[in-house]
C-alpha atoms as an extended CHARMM CRD file, in Angstrom:
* protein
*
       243  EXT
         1         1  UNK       CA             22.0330000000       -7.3530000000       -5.2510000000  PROA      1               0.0000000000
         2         2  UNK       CA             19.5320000000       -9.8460000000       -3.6940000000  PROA      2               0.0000000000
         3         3  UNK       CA             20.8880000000      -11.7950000000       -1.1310000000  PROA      3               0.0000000000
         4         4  UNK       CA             19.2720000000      -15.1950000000       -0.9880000000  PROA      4               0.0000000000
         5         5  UNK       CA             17.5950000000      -16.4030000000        2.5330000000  PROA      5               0.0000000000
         6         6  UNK       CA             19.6250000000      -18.8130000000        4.0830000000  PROA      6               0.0000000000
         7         7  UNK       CA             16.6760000000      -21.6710000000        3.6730000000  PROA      7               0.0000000000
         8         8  UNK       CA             17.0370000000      -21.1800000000        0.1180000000  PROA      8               0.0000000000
         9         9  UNK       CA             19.6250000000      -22.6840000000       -2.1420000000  PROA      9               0.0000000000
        10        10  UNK       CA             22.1730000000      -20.4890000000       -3.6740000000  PROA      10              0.0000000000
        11        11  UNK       CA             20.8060000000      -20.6360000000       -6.7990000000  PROA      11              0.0000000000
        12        12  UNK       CA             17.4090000000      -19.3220000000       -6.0080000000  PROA      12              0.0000000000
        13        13  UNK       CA             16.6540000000      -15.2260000000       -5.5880000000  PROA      13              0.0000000000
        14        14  UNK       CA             13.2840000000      -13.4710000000       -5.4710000000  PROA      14              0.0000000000
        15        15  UNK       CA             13.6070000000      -10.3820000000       -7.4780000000  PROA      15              0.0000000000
        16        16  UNK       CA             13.1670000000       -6.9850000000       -5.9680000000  PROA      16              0.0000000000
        17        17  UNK       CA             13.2510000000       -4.9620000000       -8.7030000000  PROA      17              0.0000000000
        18        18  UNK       CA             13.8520000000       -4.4550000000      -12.9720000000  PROA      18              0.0000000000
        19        19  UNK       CA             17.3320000000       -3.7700000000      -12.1240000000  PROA      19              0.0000000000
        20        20  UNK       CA             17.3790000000       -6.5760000000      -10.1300000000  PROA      20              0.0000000000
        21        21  UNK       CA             16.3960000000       -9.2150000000      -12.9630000000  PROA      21              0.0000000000
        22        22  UNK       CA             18.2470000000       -7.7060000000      -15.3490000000  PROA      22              0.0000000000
        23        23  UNK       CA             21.6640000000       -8.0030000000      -13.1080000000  PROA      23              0.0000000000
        24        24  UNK       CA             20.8480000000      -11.7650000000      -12.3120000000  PROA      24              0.0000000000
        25        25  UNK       CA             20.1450000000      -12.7680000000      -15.6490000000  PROA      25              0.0000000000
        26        26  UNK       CA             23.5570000000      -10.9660000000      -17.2260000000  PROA      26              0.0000000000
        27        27  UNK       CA             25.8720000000      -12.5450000000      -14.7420000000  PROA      27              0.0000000000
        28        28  UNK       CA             26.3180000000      -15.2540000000      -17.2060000000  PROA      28              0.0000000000
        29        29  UNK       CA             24.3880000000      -15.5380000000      -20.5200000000  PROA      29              0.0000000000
        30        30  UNK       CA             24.9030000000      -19.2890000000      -21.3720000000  PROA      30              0.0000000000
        31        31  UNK       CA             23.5270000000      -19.9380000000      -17.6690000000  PROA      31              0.0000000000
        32        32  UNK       CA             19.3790000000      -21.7500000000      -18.1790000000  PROA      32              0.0000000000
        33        33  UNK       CA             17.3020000000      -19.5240000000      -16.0470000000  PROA      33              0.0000000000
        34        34  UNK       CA             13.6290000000      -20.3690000000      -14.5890000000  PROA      34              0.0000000000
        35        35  UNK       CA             11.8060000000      -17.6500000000      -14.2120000000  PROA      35              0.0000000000
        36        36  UNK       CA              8.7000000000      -18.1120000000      -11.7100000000  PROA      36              0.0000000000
        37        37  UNK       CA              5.9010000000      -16.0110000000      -12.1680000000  PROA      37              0.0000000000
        38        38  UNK       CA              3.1950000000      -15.8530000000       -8.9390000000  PROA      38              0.0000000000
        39        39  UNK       CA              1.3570000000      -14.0860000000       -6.7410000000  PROA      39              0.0000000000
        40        40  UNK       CA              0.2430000000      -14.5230000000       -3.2410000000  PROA      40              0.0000000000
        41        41  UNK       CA             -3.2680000000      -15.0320000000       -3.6340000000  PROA      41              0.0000000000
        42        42  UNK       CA             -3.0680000000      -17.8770000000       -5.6500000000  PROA      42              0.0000000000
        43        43  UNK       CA             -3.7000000000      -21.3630000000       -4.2080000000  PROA      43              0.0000000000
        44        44  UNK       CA             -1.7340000000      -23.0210000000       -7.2740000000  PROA      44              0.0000000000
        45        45  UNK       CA              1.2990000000      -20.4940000000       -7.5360000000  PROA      45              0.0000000000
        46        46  UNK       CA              1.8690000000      -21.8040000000       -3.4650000000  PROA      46              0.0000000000
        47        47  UNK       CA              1.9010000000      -25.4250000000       -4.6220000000  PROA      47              0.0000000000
        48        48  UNK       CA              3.8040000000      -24.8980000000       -7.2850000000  PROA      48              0.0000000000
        49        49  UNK       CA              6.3500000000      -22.4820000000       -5.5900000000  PROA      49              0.0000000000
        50        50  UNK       CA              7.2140000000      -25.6370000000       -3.2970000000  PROA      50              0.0000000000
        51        51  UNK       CA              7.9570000000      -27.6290000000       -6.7550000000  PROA      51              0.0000000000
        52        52  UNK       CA             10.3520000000      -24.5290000000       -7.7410000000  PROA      52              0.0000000000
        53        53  UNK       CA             12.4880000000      -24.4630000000       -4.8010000000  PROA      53              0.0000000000
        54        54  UNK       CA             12.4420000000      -28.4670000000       -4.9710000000  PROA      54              0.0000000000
        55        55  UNK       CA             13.7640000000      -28.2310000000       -8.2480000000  PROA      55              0.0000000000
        56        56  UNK       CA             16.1870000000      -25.4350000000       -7.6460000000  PROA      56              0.0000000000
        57        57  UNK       CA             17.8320000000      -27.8410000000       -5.1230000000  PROA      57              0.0000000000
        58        58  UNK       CA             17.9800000000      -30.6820000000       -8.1440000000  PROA      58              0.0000000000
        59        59  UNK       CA             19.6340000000      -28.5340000000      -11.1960000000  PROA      59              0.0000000000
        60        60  UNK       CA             22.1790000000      -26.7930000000       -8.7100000000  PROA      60              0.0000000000
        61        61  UNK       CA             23.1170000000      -24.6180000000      -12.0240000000  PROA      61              0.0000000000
        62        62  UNK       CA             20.0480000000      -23.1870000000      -13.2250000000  PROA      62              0.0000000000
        63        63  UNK       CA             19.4090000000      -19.9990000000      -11.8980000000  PROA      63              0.0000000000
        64        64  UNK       CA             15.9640000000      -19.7050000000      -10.3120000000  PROA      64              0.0000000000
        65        65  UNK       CA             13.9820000000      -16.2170000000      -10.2490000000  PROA      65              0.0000000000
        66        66  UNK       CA             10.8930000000      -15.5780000000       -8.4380000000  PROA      66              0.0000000000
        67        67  UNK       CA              8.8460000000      -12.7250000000       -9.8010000000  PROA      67              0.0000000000
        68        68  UNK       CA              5.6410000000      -11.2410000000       -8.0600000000  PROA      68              0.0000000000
        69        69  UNK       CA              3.4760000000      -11.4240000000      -11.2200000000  PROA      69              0.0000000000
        70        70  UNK       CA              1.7220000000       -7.5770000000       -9.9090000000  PROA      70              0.0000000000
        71        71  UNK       CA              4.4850000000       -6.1430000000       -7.9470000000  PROA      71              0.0000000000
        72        72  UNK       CA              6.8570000000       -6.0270000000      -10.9560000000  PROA      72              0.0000000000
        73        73  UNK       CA              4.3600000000       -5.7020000000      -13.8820000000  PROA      73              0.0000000000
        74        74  UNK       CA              7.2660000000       -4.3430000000      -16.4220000000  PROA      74              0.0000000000
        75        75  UNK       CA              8.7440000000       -7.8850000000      -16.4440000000  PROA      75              0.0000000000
        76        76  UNK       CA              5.5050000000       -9.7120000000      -16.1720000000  PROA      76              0.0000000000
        77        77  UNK       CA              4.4100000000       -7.8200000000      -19.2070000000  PROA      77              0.0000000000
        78        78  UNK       CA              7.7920000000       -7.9400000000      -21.2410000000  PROA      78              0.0000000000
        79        79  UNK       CA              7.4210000000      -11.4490000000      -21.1810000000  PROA      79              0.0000000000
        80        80  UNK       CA              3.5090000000      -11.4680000000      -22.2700000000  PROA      80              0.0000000000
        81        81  UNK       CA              2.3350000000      -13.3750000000      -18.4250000000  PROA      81              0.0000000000
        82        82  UNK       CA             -1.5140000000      -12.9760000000      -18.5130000000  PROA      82              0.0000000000
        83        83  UNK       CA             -2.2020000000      -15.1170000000      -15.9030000000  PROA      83              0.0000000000
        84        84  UNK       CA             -0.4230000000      -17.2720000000      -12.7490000000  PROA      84              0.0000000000
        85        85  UNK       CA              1.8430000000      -19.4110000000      -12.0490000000  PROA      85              0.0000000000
        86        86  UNK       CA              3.8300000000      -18.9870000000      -15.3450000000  PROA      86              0.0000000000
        87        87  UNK       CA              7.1700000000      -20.3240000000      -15.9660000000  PROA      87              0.0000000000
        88        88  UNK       CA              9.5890000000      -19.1070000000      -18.8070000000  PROA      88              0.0000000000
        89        89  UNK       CA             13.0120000000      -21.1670000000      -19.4540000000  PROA      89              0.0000000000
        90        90  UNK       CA             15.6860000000      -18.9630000000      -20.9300000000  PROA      90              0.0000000000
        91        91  UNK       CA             19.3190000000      -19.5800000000      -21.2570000000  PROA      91              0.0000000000
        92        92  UNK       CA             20.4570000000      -15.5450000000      -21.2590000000  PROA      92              0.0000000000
        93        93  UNK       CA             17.8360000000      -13.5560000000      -22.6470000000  PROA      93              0.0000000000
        94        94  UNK       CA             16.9260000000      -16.4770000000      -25.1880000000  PROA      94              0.0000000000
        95        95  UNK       CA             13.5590000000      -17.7750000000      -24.4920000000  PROA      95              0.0000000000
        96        96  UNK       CA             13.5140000000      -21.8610000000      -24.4390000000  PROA      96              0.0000000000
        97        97  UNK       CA             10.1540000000      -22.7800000000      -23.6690000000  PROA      97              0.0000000000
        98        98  UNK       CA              7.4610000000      -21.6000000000      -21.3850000000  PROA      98              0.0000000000
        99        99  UNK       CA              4.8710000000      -23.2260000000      -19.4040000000  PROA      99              0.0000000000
       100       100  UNK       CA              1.4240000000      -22.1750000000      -18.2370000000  PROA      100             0.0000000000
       101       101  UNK       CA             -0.4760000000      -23.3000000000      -15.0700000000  PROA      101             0.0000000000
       102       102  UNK       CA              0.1350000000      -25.6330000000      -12.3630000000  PROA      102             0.0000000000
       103       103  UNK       CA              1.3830000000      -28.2910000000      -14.4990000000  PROA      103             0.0000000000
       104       104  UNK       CA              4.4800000000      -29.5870000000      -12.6830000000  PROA      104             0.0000000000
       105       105  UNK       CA              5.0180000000      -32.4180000000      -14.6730000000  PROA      105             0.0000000000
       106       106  UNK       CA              5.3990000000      -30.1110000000      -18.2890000000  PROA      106             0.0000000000
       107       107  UNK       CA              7.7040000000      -27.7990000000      -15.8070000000  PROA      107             0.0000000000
       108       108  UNK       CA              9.7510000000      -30.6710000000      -14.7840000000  PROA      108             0.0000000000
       109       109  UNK       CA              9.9530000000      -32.2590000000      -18.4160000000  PROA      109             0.0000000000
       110       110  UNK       CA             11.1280000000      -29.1090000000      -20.0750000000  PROA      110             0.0000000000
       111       111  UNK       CA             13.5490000000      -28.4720000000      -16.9610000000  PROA      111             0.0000000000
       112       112  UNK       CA             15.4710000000      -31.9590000000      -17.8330000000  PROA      112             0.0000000000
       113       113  UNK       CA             15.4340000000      -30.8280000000      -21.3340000000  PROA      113             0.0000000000
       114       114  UNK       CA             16.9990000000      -28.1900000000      -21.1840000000  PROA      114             0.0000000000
       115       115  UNK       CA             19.3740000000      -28.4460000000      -17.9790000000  PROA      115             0.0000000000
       116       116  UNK       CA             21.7920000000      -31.2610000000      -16.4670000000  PROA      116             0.0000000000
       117       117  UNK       CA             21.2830000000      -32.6970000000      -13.7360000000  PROA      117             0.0000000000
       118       118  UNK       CA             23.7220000000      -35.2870000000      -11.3250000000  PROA      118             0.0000000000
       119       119  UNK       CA             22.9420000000      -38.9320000000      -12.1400000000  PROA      119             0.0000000000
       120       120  UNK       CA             21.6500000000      -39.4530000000       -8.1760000000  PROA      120             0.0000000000
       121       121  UNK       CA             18.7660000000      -36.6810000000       -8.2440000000  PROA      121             0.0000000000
       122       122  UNK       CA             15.3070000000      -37.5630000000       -7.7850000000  PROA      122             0.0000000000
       123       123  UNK       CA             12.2470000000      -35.8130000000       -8.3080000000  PROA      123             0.0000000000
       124       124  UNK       CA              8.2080000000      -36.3900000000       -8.1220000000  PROA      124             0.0000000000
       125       125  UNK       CA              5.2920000000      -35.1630000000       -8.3500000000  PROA      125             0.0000000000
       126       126  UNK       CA              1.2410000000      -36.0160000000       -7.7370000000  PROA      126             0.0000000000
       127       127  UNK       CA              0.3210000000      -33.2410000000       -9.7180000000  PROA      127             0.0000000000
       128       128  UNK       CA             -2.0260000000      -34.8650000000      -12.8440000000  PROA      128             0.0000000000
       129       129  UNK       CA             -0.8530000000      -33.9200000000      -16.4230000000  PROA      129             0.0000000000
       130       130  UNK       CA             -2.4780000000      -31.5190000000      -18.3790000000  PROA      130             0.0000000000
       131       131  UNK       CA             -5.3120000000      -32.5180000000      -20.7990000000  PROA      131             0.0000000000
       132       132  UNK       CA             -4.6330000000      -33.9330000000      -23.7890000000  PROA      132             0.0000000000
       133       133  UNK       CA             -5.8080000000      -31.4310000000      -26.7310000000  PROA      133             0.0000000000
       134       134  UNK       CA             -9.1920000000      -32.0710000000      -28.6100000000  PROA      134             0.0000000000
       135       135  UNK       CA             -8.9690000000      -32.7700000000      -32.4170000000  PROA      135             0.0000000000
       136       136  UNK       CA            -12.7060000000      -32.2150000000      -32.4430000000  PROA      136             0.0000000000
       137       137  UNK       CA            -12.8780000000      -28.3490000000      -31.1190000000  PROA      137             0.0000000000
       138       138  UNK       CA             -9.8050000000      -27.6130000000      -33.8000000000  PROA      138             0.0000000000
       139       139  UNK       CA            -12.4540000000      -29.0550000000      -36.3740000000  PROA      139             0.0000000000
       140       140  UNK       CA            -15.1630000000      -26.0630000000      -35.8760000000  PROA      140             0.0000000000
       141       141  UNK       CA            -16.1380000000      -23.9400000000      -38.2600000000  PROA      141             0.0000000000
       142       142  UNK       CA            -16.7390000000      -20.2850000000      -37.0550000000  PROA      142             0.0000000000
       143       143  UNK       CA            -20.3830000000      -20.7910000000      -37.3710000000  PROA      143             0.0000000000
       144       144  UNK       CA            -19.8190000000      -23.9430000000      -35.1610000000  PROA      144             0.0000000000
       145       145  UNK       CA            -17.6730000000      -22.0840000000      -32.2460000000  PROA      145             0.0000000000
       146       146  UNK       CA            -19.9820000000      -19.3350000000      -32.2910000000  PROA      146             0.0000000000
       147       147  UNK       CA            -23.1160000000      -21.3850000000      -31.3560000000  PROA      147             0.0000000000
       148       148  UNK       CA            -21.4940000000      -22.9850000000      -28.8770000000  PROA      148             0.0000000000
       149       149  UNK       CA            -19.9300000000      -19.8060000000      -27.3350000000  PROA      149             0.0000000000
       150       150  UNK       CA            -23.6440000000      -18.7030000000      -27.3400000000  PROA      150             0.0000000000
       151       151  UNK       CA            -24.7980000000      -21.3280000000      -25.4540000000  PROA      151             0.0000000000
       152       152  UNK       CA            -21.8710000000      -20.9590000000      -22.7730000000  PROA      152             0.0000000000
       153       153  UNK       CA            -23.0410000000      -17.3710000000      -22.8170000000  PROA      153             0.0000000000
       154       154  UNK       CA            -26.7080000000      -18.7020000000      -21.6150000000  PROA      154             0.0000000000
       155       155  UNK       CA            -25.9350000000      -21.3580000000      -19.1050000000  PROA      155             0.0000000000
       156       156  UNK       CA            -26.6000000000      -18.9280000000      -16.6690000000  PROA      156             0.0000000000
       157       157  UNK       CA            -28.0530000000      -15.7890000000      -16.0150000000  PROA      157             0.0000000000
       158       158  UNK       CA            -24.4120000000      -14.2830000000      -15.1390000000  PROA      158             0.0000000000
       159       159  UNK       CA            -21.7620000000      -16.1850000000      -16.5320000000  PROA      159             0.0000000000
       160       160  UNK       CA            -18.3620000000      -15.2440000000      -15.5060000000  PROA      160             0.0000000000
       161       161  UNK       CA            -15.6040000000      -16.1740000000      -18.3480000000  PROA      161             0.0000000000
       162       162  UNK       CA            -12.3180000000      -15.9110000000      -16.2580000000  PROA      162             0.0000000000
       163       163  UNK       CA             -8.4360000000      -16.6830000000      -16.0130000000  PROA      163             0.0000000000
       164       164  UNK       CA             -8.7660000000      -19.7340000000      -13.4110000000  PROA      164             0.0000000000
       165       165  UNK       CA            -11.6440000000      -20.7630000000      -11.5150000000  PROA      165             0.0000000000
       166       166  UNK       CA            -13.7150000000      -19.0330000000       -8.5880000000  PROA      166             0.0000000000
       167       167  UNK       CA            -11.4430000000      -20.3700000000       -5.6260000000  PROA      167             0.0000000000
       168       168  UNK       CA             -8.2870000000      -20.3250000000       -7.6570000000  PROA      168             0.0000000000
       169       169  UNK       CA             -8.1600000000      -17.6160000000       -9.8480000000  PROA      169             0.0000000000
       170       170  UNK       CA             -4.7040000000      -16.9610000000      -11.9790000000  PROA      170             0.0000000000
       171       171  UNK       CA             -5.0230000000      -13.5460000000      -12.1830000000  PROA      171             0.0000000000
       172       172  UNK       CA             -5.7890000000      -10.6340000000      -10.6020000000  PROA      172             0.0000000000
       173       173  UNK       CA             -8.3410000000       -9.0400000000      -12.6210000000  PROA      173             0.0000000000
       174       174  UNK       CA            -10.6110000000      -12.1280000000      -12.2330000000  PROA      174             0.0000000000
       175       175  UNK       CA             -9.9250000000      -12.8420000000       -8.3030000000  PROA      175             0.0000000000
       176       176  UNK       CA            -11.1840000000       -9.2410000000       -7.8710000000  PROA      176             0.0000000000
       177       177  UNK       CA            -13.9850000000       -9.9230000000      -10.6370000000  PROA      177             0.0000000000
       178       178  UNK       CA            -14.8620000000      -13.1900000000       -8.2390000000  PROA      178             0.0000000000
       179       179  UNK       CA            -14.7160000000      -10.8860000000       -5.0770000000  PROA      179             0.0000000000
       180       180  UNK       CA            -17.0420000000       -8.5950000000       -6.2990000000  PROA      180             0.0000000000
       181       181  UNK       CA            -19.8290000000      -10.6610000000       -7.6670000000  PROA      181             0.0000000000
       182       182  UNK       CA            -19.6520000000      -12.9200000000       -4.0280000000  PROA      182             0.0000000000
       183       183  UNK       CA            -19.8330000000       -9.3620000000       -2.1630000000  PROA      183             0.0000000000
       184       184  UNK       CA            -23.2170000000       -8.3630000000       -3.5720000000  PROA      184             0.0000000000
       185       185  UNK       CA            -24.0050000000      -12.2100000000       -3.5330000000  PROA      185             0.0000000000
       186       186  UNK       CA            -24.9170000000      -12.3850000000       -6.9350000000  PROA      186             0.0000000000
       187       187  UNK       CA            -25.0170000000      -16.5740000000       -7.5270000000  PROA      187             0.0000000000
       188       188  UNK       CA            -22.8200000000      -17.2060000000      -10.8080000000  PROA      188             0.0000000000
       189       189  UNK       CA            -21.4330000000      -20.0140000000      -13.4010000000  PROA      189             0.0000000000
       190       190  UNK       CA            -18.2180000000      -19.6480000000      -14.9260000000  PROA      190             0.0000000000
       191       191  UNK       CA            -15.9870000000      -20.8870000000      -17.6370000000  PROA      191             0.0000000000
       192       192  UNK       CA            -11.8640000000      -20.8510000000      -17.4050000000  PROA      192             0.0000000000
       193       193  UNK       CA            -10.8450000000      -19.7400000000      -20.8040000000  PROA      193             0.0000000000
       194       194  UNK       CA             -7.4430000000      -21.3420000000      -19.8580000000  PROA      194             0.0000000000
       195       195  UNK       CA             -8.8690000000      -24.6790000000      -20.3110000000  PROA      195             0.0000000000
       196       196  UNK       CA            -10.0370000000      -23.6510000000      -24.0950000000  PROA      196             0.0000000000
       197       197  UNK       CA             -8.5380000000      -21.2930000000      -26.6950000000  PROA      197             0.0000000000
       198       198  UNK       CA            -11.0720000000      -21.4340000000      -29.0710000000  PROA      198             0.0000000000
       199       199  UNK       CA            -13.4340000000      -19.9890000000      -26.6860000000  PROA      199             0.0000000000
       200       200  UNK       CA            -10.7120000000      -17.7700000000      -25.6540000000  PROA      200             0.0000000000
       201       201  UNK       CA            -10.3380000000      -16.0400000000      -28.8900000000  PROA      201             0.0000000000
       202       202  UNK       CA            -13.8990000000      -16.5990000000      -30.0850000000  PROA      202             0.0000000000
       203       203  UNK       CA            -15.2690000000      -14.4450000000      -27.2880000000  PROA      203             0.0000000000
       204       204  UNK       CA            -12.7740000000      -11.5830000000      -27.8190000000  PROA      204             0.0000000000
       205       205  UNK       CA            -14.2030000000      -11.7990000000      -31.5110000000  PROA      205             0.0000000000
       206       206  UNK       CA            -17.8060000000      -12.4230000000      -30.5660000000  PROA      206             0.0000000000
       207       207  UNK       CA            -18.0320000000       -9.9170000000      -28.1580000000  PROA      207             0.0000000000
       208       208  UNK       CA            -15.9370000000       -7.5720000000      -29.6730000000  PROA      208             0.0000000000
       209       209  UNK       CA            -13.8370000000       -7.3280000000      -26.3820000000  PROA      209             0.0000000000
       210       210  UNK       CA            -10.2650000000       -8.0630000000      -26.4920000000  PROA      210             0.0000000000
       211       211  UNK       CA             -9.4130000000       -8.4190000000      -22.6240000000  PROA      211             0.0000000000
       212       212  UNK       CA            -10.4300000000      -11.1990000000      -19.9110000000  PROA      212             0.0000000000
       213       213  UNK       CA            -12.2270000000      -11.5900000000      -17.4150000000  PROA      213             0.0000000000
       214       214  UNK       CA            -15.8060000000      -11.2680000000      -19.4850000000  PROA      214             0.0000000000
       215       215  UNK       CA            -19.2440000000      -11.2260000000      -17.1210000000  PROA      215             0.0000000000
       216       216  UNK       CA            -22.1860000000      -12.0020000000      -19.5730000000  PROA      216             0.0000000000
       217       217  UNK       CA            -25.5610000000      -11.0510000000      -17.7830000000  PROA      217             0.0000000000
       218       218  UNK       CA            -29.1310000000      -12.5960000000      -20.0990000000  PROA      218             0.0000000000
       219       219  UNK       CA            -26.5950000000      -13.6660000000      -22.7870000000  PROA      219             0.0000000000
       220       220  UNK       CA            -25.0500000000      -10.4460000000      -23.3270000000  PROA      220             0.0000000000
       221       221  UNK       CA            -21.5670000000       -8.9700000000      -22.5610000000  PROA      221             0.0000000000
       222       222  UNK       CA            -21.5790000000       -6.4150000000      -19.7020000000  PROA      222             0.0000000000
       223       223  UNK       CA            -17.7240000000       -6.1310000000      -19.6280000000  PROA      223             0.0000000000
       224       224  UNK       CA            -14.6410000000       -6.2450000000      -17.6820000000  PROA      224             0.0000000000
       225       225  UNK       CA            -13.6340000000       -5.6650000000      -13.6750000000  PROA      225             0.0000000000
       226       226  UNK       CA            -13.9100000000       -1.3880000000      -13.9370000000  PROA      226             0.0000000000
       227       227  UNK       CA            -16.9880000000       -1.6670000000      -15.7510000000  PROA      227             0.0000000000
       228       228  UNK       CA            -18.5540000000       -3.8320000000      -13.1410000000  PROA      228             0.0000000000
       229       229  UNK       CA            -17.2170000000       -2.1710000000      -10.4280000000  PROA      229             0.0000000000
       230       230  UNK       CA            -18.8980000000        1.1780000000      -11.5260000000  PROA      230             0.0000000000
       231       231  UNK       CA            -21.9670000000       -0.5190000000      -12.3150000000  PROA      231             0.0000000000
       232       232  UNK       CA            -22.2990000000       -1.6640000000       -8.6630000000  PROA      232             0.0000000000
       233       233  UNK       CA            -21.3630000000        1.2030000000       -7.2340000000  PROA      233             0.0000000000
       234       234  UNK       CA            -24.0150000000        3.2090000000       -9.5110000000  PROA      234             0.0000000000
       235       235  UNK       CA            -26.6540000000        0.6980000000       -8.6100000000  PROA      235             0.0000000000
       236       236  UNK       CA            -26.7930000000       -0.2540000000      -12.3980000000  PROA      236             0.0000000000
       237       237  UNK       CA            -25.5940000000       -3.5830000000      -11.8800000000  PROA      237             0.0000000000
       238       238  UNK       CA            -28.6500000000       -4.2830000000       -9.5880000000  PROA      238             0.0000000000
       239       239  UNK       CA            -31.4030000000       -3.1150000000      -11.9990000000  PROA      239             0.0000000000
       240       240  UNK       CA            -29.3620000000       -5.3190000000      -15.1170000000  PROA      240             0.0000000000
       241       241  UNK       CA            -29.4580000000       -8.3950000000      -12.4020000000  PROA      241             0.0000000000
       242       242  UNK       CA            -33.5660000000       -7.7320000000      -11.8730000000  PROA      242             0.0000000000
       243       243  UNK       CA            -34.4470000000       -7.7280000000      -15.6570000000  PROA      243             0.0000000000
């Protein structure tokens, strides 16, 4: 059983283990959970991890479970977390809502949904809301979303598409993806296909490559983190780069 350090509330545990979550979460199964998905490497997961405890200490009932999104990758997968911070609101083992990102305010706004709170409890926040979603893109016709993905393709000679950006990635494939290409000092645009789903699944389709991140080299795929990584170390990735 996780004991929780004294600076934390009693409500707040970071799990150690499968057997771990699984014992927190059946200690009472009409109890809301928050489940807080991170890693260390993140700059945003850090930011938001101070919002978490802040809000642990304003819904003294919820039950609040940090997860190391890599360290326990069972529960990170059973819950379908591709990238970091991730939040998932259950109440038991029934999923309420889930949030993705650094988006404290959505977090926040589901939390008072779906938990109580005592009348004098404050909370705020400076983080900015997340973007409004564009009619237009939804409007595209495959012919349409493929151009443009084209043209994303070409801004650059290597475009990265990634979880994240460069100095904040949200997860770990693409911070090691962004290690690599800054090791052999290879200059490089990217595109967060967080910000866009369309692009998201267009490229999986397009490029007939269902997993992110995606390095495009001349306009054409190269592939993932392993594939790149045994290009460099083969000297390939050099010769593609001097075309």
């Amino acid at each position: 059983m996780t004991v929780p350090a004294s600076a934390y509330p009693a409500n707040y545990f970071v799990v150690e283990s499968n057997s771990n979550f699984q014992e927190l979460l059946g200690k009472d199964l009409q109890r809301t959970s928050l489940v807080n998905f991170w890693a260390p490497w993140a700059e945003p997961c850090k930011q938001m991890n101070e919002v978490v405890l802040e809000l642990a200490k304003k819904y003294p009932d919820l039950l609040v479970l940090q997860v190391h999104a890599e360290d326990l990758p069972d529960i990170t997968e059973s819950f379908e977390v591709e990238a970091v911070p991730s939040f998932v609101i259950l109440r038991g083992h029934t999923l309420l809502d889930r949030i993705s990102g650094a988006d404290a305010p959505a977090l926040t706004a589901a939390l008072a949904q779906h938990t109580r709170v005592a009348p004098a409890a404050q909370s705020a926040t400076s983080r900015a809301p997340a973007p409004a979603f564009d009619e237009k893109r939804a409007e595209e016709t495959p012919e349409q979303l493929n151009e443009r993905l084209r043209r994303l393709m070409n801004q650059d000679k290597v475009v990265l598409f990634m979880k994240g950006e460069p100095d904040a990635p949200r997860c770990g494939f693409s911070r090691q993806t962004v290690a690599l290409l800054r090791e052999q000092k290879v200059p490089f645009s990217h595109f967060d296909i967080l910000t866009d789903e369309s692009v998201r699944q267009g490229l999986k389709t397009l490029n007939n490559w269902p997993t992110f991140p995606q390095l495009i080299v001349n306009g054409e795929l190269v592939g993932g983190l392993d594939i790149v990584r045994e290009m460099v170390e083969s000297g390939e990735f050099q010769e593609i780069l001097a075309q």
